[in-house]
N, C-alpha and C positions, 0 to 999 in steps of 0.2 A: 144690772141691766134691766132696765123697761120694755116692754116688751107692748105696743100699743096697737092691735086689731080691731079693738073692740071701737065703736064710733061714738061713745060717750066722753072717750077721753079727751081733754083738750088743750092742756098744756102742765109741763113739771116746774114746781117751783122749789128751791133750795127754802126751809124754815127752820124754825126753832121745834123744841118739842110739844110747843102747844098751838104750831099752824100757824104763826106769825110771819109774815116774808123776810125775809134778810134784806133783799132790796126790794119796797115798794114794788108790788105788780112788776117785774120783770122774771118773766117764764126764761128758766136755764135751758128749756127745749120747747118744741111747740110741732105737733104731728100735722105732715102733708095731706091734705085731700087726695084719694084714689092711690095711697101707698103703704104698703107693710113699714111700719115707723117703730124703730127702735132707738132706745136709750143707753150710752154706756158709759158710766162715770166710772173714771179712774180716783184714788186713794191713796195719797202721798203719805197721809198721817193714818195711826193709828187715832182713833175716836168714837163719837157715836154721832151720826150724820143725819137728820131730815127731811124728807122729801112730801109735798102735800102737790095735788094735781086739784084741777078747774073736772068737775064732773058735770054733762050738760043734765039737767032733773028733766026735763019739757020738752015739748015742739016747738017752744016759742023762744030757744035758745037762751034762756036762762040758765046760770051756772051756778056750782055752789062748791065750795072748797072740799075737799077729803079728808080728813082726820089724817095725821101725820102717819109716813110711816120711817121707821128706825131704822137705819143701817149700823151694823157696829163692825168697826173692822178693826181686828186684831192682831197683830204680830205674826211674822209667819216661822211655824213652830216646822226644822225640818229635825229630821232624826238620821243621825251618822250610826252605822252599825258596824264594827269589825269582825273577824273570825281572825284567834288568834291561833294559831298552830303552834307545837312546841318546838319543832322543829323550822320554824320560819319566822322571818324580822321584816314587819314593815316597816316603811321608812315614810310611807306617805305623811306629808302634813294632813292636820284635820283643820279648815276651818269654817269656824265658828261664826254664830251671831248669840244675841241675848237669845236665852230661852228657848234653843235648839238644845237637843239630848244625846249624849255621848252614849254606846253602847259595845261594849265588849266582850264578847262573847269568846269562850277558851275550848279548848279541844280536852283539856283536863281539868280539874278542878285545881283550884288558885289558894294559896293562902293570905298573899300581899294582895295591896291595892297598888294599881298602875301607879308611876311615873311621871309629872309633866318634867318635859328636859327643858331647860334654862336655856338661853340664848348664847351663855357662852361657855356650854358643856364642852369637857374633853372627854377624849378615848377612856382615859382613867375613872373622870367622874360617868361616863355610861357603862364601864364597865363592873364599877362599885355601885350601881343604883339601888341597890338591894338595901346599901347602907341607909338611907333614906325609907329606905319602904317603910309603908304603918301595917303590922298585921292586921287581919278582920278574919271573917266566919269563912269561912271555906266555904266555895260558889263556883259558880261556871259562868256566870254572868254577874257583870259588873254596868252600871247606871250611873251616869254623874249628869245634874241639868249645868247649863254653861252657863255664867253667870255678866260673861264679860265678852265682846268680840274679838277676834284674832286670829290667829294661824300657830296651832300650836302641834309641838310632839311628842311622843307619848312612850313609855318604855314598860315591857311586864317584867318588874326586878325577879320572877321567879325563884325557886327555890336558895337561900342559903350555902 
């Protein structure tokens, strides 16, 4: 967001990183006389985006470009947290995008790593998950980044 009070400003231009226009002199915005002028560009992609503005230097209305400035927008990283009780089953699905953080948090310490269940688990196969399990260190918290989008569910194979 742009934010344009100041009266030197005079118009936003979309450029390259070194102040070049994408399209010949056409301002993607241009601030009203006599009004609080604000900018706000939306971002479909991830990338890194630039913007150079008209500054007027004089009284005699002469402009002169701004050195660019970088937008970088990133992926939006959210983090799923659980609280696993030993005595309680959630059943919620978890989902996912790229580079969102799975977090599992136990009421006891853990020896196995969680479970993803398959799409066409049965009673038998959730109820044997353990078979499956990979031991690790004994923890209270478990960390896995997501690598993949989806909607998926999750099982603690608990003790043996």
């Amino acid at each position: 967001m742009f934010n344009s009070i100041s009266t030197t400003l005079a118009n936003i231009y979309r450029t390259d990183e070194y102040g070049n226009y994408f399209e010949r002199n056409k301002p993607i915005f241009q601030p009203q006389l006599n009004s609080i002028n604000y900018f706000i560009q939306q971002f479909q992609q991830t990338g890194i985006y630039y913007f150079s503005t008209d500054i007027n230097i004089d009284k005699e209305k002469r402009f002169s470009i701004s050195p660019p400035l970088a937008i970088i927008v990133l992926p939006e990283i959210r983090f799923h947290n659980k609280l696993i009780r030993l005595s309680d089953f959630d059943s919620q699905a978890i989902i996912t995008n790229i580079n969102d953080f799975m977090i599992w948090q136990f009421e006891q310490i853990i020896r196995f790593n969680v479970i993803q269940l398959r799409s066409n688990e049965t009673i038998e196969d959730l109820v044997s998950c353990h078979d499956r399990a990979v031991s690790g260190r004994n923890r209270q918290c478990l960390a896995v980044e997501c690598i993949m989008p989806g909607t998926f569910y999750f099982a603690n194979p608990g003790k043996k």
